[in-house]
py3Dmol code that shows the C-alpha trace and the ligand (Angstrom):
import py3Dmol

protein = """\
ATOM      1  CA  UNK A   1      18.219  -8.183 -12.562  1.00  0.00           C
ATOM      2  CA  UNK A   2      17.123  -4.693 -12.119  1.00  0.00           C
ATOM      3  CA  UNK A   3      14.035  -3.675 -13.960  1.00  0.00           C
ATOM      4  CA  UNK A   4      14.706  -1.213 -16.874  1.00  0.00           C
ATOM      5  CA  UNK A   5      13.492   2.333 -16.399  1.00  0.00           C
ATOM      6  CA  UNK A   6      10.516   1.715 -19.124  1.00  0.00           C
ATOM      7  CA  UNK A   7       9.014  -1.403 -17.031  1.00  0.00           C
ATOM      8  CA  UNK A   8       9.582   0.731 -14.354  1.00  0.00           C
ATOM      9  CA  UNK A   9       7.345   3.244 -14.668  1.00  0.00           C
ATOM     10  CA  UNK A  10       5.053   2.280 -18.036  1.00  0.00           C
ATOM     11  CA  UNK A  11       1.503   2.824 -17.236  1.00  0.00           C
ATOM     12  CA  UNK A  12      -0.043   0.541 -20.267  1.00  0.00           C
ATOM     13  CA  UNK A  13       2.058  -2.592 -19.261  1.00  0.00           C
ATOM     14  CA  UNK A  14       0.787  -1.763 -15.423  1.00  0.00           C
ATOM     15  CA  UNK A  15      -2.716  -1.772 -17.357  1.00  0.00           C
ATOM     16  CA  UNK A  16      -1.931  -5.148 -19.055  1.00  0.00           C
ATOM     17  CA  UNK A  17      -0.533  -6.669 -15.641  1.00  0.00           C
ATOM     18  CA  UNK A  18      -3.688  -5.053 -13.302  1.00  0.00           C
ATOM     19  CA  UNK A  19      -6.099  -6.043 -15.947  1.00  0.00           C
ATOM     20  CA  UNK A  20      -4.636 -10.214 -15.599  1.00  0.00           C
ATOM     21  CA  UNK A  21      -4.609  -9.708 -11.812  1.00  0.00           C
ATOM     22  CA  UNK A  22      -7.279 -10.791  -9.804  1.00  0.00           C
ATOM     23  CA  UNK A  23      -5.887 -11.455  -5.941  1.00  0.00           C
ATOM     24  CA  UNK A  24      -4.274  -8.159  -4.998  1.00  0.00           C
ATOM     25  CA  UNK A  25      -3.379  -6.848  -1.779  1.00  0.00           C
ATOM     26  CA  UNK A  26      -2.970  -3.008  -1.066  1.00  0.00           C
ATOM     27  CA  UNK A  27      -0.871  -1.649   2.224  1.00  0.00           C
ATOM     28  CA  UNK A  28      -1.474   2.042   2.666  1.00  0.00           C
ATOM     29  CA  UNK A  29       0.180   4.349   4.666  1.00  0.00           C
ATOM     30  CA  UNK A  30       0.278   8.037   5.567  1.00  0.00           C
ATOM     31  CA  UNK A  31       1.161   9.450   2.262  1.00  0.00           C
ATOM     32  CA  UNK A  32      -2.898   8.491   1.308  1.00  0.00           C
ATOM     33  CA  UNK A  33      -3.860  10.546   4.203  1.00  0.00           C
ATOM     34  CA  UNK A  34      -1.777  13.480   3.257  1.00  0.00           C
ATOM     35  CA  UNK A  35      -3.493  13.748   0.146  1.00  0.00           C
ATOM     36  CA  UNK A  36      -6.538  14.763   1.905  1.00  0.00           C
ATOM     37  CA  UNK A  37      -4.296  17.412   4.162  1.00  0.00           C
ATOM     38  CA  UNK A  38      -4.013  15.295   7.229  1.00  0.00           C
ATOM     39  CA  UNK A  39      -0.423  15.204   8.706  1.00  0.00           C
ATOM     40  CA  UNK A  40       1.277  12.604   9.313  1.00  0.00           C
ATOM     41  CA  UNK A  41       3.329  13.168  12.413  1.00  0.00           C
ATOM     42  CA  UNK A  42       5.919  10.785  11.753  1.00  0.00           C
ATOM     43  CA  UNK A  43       9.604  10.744  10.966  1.00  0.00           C
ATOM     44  CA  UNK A  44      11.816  14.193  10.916  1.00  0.00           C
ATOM     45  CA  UNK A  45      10.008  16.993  12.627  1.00  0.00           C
ATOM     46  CA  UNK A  46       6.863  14.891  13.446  1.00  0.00           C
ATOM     47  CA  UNK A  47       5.976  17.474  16.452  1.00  0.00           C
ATOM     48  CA  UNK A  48       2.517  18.435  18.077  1.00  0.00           C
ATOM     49  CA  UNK A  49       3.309  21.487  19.898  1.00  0.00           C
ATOM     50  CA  UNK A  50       6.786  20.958  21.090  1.00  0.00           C
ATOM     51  CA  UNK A  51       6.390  17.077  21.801  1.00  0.00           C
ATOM     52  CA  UNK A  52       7.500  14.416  19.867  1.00  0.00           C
ATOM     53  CA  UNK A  53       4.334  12.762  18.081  1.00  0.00           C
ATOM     54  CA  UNK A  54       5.645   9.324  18.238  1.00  0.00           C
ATOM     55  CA  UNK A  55       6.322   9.827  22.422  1.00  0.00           C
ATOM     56  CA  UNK A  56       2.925  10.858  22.675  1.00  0.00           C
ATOM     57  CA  UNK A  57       1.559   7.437  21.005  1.00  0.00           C
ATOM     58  CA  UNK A  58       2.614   5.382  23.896  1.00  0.00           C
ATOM     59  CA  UNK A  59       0.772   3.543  26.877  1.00  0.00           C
ATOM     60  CA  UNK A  60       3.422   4.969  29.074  1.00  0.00           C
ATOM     61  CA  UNK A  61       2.662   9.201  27.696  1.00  0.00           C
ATOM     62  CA  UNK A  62      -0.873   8.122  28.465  1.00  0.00           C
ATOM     63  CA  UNK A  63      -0.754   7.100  32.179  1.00  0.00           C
ATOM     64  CA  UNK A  64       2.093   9.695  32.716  1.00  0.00           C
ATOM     65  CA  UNK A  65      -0.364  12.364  31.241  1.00  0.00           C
ATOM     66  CA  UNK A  66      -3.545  10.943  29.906  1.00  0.00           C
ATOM     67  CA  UNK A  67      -5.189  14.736  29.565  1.00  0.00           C
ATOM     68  CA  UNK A  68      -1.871  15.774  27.090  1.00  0.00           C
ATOM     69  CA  UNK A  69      -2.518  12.334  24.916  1.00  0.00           C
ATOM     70  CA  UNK A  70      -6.236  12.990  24.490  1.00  0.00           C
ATOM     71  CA  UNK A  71      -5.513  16.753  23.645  1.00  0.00           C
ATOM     72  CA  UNK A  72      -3.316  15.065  20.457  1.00  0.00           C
ATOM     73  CA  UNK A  73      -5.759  12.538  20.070  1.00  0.00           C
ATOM     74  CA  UNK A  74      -8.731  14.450  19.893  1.00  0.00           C
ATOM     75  CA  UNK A  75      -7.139  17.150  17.566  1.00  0.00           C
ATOM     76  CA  UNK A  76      -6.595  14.342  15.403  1.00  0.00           C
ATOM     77  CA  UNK A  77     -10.422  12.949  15.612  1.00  0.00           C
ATOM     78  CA  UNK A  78     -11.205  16.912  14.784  1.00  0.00           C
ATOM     79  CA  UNK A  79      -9.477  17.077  11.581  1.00  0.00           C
ATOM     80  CA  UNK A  80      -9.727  13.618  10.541  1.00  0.00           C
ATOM     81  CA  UNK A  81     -13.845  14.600  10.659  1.00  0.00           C
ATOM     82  CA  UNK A  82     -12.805  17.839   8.836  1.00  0.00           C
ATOM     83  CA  UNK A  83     -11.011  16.342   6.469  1.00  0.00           C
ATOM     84  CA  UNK A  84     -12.689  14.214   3.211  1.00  0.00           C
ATOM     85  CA  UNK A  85     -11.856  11.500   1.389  1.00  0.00           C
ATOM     86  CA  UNK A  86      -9.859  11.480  -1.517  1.00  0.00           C
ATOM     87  CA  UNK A  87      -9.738  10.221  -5.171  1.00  0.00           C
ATOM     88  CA  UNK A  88      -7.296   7.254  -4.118  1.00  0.00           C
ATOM     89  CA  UNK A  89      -9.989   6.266  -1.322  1.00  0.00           C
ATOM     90  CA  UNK A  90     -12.650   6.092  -3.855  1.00  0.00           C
ATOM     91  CA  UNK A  91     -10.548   4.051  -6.673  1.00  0.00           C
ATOM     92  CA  UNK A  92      -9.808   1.526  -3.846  1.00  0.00           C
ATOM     93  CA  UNK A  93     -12.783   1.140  -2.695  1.00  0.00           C
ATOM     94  CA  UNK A  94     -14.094   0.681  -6.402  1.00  0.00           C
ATOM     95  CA  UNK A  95     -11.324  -1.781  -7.031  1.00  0.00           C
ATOM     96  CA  UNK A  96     -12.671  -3.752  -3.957  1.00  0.00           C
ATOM     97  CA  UNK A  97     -16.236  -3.814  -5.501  1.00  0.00           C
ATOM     98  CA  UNK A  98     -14.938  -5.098  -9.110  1.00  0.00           C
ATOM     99  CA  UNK A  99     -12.133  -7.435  -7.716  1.00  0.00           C
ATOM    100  CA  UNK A 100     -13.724  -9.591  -5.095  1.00  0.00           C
ATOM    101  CA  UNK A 101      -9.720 -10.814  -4.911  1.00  0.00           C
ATOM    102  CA  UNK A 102      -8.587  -7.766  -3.764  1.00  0.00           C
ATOM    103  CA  UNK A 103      -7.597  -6.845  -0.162  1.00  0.00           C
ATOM    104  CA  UNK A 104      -6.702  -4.006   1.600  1.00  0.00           C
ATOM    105  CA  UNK A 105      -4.304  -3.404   4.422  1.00  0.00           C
ATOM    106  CA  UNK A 106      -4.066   0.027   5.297  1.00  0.00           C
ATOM    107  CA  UNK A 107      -2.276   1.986   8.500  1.00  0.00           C
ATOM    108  CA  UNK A 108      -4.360   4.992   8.368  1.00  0.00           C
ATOM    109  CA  UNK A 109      -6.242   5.469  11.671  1.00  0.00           C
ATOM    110  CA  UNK A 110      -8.613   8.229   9.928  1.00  0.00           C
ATOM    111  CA  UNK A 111     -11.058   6.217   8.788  1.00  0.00           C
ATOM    112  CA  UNK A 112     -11.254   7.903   5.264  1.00  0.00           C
ATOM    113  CA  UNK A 113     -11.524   4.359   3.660  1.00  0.00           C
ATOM    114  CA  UNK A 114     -14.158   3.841   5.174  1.00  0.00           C
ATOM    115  CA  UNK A 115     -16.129   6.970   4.592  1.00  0.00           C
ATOM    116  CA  UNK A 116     -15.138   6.156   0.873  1.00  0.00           C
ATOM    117  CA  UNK A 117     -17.296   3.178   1.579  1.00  0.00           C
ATOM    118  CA  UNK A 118     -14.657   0.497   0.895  1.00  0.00           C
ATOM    119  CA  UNK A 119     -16.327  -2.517   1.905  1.00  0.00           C
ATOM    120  CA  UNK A 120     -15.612  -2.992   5.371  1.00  0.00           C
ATOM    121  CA  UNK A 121     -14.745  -7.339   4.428  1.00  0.00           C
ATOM    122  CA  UNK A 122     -12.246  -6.431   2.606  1.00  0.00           C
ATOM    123  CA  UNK A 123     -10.386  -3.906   4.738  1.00  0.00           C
ATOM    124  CA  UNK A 124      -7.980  -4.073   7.313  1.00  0.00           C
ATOM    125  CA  UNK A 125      -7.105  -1.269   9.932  1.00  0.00           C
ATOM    126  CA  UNK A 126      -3.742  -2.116  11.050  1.00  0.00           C
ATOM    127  CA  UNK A 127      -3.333   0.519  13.135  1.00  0.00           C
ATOM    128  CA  UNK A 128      -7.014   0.723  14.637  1.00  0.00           C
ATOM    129  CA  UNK A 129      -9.103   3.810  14.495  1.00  0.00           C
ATOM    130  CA  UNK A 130      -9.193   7.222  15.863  1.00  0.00           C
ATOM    131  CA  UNK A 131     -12.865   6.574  16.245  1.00  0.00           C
ATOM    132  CA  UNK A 132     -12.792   3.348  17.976  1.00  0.00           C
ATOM    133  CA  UNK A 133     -12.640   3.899  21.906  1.00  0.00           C
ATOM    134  CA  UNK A 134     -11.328   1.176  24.333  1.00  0.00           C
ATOM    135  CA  UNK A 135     -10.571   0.965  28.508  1.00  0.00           C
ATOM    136  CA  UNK A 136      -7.238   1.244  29.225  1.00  0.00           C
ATOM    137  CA  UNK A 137      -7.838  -1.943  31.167  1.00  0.00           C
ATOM    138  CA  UNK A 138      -7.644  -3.505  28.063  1.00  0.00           C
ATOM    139  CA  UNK A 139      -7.011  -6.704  27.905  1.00  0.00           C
ATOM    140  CA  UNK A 140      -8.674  -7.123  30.943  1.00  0.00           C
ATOM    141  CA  UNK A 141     -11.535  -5.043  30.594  1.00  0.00           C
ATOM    142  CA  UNK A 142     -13.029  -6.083  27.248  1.00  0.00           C
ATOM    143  CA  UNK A 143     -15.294  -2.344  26.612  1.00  0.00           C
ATOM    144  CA  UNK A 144     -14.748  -1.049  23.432  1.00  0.00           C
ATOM    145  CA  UNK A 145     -17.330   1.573  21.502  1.00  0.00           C
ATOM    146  CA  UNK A 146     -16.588   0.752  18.077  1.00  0.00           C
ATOM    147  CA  UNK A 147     -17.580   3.794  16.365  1.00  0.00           C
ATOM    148  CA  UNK A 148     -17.751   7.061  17.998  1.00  0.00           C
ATOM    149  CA  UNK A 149     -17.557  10.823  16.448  1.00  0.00           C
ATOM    150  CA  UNK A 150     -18.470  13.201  19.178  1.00  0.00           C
ATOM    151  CA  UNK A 151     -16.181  16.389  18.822  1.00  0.00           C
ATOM    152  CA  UNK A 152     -15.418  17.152  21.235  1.00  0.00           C
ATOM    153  CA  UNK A 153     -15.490  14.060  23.154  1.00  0.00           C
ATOM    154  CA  UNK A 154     -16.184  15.567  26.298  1.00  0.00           C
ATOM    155  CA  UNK A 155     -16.154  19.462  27.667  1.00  0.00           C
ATOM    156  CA  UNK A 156     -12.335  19.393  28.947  1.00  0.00           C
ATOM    157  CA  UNK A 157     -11.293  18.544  25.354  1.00  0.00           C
ATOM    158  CA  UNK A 158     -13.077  21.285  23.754  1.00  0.00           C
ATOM    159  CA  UNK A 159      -9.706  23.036  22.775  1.00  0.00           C
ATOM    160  CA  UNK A 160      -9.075  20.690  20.197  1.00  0.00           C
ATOM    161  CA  UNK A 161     -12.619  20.654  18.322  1.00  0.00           C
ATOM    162  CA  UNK A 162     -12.091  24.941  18.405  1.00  0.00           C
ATOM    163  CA  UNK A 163     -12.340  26.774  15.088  1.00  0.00           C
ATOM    164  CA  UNK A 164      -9.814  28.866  13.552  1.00  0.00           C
ATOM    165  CA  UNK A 165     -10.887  32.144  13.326  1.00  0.00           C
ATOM    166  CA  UNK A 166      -7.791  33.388  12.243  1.00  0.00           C
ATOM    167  CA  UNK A 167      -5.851  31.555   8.965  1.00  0.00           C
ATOM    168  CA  UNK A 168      -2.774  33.274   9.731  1.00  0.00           C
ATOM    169  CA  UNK A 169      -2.312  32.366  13.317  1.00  0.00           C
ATOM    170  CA  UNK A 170      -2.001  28.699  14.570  1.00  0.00           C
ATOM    171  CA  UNK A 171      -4.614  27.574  16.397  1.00  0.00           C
ATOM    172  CA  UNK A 172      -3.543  28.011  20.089  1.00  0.00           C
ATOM    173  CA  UNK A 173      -3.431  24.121  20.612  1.00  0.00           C
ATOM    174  CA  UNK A 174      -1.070  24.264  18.377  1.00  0.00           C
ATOM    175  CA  UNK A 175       0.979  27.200  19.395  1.00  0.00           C
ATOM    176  CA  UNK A 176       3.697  25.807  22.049  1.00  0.00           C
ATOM    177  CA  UNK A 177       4.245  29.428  23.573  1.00  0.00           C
ATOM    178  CA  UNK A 178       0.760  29.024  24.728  1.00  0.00           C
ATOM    179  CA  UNK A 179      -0.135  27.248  27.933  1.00  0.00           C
ATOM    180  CA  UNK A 180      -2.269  24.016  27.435  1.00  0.00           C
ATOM    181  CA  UNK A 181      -5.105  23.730  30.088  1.00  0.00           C
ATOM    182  CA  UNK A 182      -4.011  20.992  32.898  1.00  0.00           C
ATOM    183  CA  UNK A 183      -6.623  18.156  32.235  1.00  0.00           C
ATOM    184  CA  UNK A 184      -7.256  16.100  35.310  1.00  0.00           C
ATOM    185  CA  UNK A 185      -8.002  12.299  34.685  1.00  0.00           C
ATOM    186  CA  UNK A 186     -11.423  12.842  36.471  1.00  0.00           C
ATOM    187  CA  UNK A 187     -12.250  15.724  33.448  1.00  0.00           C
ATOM    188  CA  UNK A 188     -11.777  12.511  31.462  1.00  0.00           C
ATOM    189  CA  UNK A 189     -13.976   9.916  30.408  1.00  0.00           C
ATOM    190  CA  UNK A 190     -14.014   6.725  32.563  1.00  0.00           C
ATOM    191  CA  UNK A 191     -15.281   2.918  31.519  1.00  0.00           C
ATOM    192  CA  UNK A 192     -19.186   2.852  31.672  1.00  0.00           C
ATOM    193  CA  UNK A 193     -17.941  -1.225  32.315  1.00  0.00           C
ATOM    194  CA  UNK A 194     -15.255  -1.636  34.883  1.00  0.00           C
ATOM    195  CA  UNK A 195     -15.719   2.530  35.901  1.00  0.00           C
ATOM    196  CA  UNK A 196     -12.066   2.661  36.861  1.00  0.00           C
ATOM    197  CA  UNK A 197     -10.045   2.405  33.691  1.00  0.00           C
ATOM    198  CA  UNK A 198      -9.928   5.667  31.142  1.00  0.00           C
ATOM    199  CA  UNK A 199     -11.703   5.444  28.427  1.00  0.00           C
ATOM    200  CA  UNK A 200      -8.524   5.645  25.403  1.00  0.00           C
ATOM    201  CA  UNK A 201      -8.582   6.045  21.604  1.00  0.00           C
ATOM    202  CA  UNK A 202      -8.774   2.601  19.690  1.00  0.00           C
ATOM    203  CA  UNK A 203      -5.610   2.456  17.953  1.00  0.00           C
ATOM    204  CA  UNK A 204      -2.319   0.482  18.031  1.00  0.00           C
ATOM    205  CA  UNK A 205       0.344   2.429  20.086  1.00  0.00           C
ATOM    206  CA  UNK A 206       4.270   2.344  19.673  1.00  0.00           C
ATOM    207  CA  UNK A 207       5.110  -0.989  21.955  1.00  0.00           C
ATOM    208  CA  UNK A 208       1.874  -2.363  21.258  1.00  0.00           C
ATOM    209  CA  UNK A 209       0.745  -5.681  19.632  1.00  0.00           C
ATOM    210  CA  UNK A 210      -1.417  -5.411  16.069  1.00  0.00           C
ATOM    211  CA  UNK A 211      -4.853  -7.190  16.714  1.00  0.00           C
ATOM    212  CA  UNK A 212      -3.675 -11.189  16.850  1.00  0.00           C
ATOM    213  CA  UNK A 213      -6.761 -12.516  15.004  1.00  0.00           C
ATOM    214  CA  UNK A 214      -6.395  -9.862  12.253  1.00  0.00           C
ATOM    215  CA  UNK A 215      -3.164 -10.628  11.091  1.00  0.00           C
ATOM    216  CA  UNK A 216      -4.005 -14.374  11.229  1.00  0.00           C
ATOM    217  CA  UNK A 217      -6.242 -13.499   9.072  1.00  0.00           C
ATOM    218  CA  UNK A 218      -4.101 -11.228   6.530  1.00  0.00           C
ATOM    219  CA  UNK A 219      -1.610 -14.413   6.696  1.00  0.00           C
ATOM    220  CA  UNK A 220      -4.659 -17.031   5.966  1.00  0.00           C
ATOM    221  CA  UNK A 221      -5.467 -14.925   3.526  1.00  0.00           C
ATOM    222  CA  UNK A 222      -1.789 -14.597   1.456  1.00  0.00           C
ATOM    223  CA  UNK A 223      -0.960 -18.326   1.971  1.00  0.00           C
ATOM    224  CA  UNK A 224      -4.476 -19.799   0.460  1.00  0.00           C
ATOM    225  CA  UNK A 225      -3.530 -18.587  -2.977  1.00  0.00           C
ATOM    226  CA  UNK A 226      -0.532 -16.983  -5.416  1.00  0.00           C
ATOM    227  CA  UNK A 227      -0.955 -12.846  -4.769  1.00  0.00           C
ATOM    228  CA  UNK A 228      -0.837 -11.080  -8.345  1.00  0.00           C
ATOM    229  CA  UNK A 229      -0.146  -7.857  -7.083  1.00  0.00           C
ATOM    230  CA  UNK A 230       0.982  -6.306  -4.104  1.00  0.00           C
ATOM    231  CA  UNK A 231       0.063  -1.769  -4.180  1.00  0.00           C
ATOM    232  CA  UNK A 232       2.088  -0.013  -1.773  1.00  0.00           C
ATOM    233  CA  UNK A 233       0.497   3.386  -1.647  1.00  0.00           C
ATOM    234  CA  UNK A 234       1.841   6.203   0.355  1.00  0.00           C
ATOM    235  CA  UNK A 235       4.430   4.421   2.028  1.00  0.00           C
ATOM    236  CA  UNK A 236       7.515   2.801   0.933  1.00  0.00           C
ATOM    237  CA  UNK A 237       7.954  -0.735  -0.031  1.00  0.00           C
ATOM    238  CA  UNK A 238      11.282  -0.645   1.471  1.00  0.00           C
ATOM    239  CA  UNK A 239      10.085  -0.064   5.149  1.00  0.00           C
ATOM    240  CA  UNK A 240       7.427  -2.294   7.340  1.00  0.00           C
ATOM    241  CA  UNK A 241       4.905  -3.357   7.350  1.00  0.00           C
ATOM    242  CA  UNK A 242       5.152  -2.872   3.285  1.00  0.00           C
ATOM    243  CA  UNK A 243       8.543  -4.545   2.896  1.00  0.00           C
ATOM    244  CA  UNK A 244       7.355  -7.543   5.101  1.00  0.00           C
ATOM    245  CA  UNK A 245       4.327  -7.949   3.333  1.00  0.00           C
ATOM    246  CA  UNK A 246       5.697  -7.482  -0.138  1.00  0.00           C
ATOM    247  CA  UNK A 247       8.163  -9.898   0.676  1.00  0.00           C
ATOM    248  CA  UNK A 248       5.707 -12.812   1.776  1.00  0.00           C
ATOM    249  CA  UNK A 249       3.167 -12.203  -0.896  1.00  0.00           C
ATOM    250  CA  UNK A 250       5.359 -12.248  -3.827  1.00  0.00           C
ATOM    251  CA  UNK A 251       5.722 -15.649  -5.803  1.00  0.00           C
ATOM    252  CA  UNK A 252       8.564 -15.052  -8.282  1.00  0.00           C
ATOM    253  CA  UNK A 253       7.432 -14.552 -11.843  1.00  0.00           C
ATOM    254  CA  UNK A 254       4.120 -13.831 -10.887  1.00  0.00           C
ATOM    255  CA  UNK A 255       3.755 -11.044  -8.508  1.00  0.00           C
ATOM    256  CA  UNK A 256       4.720  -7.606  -9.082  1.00  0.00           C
ATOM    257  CA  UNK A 257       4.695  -4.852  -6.661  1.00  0.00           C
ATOM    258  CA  UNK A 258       3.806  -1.600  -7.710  1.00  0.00           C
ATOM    259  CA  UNK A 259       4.441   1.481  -5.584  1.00  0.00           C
ATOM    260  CA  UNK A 260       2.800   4.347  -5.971  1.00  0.00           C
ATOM    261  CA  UNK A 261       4.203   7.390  -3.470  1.00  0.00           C
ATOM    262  CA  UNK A 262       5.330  10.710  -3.358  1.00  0.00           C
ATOM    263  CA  UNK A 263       8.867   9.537  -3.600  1.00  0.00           C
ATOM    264  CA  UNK A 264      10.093   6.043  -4.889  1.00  0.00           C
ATOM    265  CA  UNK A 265      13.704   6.595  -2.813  1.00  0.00           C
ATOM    266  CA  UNK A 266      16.991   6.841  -3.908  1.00  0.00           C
ATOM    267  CA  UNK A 267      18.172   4.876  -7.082  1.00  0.00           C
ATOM    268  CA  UNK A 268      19.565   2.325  -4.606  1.00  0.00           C
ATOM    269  CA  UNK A 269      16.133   1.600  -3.809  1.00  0.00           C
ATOM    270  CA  UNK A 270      15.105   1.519  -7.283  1.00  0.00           C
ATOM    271  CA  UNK A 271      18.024  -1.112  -7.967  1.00  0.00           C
ATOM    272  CA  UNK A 272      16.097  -2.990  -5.371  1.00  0.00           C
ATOM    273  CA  UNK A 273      13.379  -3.109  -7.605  1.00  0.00           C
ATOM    274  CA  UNK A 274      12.626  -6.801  -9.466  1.00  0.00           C
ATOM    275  CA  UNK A 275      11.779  -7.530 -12.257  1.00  0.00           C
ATOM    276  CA  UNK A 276       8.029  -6.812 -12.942  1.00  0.00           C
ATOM    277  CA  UNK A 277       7.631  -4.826 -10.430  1.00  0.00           C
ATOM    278  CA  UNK A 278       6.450  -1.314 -11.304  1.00  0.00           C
ATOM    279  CA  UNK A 279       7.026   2.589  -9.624  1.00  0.00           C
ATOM    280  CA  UNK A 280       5.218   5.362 -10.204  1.00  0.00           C
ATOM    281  CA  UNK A 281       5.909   8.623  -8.375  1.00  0.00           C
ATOM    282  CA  UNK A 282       3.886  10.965  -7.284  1.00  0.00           C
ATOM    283  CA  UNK A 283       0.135  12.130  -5.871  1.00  0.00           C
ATOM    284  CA  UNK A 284      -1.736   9.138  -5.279  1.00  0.00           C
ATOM    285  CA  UNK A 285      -4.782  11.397  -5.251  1.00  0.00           C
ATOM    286  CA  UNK A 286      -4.132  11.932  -8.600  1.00  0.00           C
ATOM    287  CA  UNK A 287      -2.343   8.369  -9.751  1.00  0.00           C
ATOM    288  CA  UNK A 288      -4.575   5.950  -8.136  1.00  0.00           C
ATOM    289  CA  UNK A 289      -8.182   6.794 -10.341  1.00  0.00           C
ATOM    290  CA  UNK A 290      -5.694   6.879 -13.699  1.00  0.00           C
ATOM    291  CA  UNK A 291      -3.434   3.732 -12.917  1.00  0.00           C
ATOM    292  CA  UNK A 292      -6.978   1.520 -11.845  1.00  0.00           C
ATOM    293  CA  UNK A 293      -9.062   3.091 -14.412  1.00  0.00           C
ATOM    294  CA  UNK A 294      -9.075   0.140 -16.904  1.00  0.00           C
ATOM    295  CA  UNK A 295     -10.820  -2.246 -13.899  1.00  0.00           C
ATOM    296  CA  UNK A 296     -13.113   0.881 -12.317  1.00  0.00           C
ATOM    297  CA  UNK A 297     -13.564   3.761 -14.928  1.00  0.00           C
ATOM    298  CA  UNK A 298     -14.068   6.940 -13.909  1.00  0.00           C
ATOM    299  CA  UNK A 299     -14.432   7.423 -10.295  1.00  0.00           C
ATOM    300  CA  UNK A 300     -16.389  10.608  -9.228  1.00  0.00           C
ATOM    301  CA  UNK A 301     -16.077  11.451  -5.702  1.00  0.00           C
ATOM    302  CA  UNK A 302     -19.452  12.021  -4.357  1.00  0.00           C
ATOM    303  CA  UNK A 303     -20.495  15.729  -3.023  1.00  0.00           C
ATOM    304  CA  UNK A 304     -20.368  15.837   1.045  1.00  0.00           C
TER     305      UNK A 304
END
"""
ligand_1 = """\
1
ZN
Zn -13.024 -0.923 31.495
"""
view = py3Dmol.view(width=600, height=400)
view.addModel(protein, "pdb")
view.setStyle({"model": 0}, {"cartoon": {"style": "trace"}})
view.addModel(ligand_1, "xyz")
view.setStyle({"model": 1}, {"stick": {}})
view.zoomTo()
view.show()
């Protein structure tokens, strides 16, 4: 039966339900992100200059051009370091510290949860970081720097840690009718451990694998007990990983899934919507802090 527009969206019986809830599992996707004024460089129109974002987040883009992918990649670091938290960050990671039930999944590479100081045990980074570095000998070279925010990362990526000077013009990285300097793989950094693979960012490329002992632990963690509640924030629950998730966590007449995103779909979706399950649409900059504030109070983002 399809949930009636009042369960659908009523904040105080989403209060009542949270408030009861004590295992909860978040997956968060790019809409989060935007919210601090990161793109998100998927779906229609996801280009970087005049490439397709999604061909550039291959293995295959980065030993065909390994100079071009780092170029994207380190324009990404740049304004994932300019970029701050936001409000939803800070109610999550709030929720972690007065749920110890609830978990986090998120596919953010930015590492904005983080710098929200969402404790790192329960957090998940699907998708890896921008500011984890790895050999592309990987799996066979095990290197990996965990945590690294030099902007640039070296000299011949300097172009994408430049300043705008100029509002109104695109920054010339970004401006296709501009010629990109021709990186060499030597201007690159190499493995300080098996010196022959390049060093690569530290996230989960289209045709790769998720981390194996991660998700055995997401599953471990689902199967031990009933979920309550299943947030899908900034992404729809419609779509993977979400969808999957939502699917395996929910135990009928106990779980509801709430999604909180810029837009809930098209009322098919919403007919797709069960019983119990809530939608609220819109900023979950602004939605997140109200919808958790019976469990966290007021959440004040601290000054950077
Ligand atoms: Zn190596």
């Amino acid at each position: 039966m399809a949930a009636s527009k009042a369960a659908y969206s009523s904040v105080s019986l989403f209060h009542e339900k949270l408030l009861r809830s004590n295992r909860i599992l978040a997956i968060c996707g790019a809409g989060l992100s935007a919210a601090s004024g990161l793109p998100t460089f998927r779906g229609a129109g996801g280009l970087w200059r005049n490439h397709n974002a999604v061909e550039l987040a291959t293995p295959e883009a980065f030993e065909a051009d390994p100079g071009l992918v780092w170029l994207f990649y380190a324009y990404r670091r740049h304004m994932a370091l300019e970029a701050n938290p936001n409000p939803a960050h800070y109610a999550l990671a709030e929720l972690a510290r007065k749920k110890p039930g609830f978990r986090c999944l998120t596919q953010n590479v930015d590492n904005l949860h983080v710098r929200a100081q969402h404790p790192s045990e329960q957090l998940s980074l699907l998708h890896g970081s921008l500011f984890a570095l790895k050999c592309s000998n990987a799996p066979g070279c095990k290197w990996t720097d965990p945590y690294n925010t030099a902007d640039p990362l070296c000299p011949a990526l300097a172009p994408a840690a430049e300043k705008n000077t100029d509002p109104t013009k695109p920054l010339p990285l970004l401006d296709p009718s501009k010629p990109l300097a021709d990186i060499k793989p030597d201007e690159l950094p190499h493995c300080p451990e098996c010196e022959t693979g390049l060093v690569r960012p530290g996230v989960v490329w289209f045709g790769e694998p998720l981390d194996e002992g991660m998700l055995d632990e997401i599953d471990e963690w689902i199967e031990k007990e009933p979920v309550d509640m299943v947030l899908v924030i900034g992404t729809s629950s419609f779509v993977y990983p979400a969808a999957g998730y939502a699917e395996r966590a929910r135990t009928e007449g106990r779980t509801a899934v709430v999604t909180v995103n810029l837009e809930l779909g098209s009322a098919q979706g919403r007919n797709k919507i069960e019983e119990g399950d809530f939608g609220f649409e819109g900023d979950a900059a602004v939605l997140l802090p109200e919808l958790l504030k019976p469990v966290i109070g007021e959440v004040e983002a601290p000054l950077e």
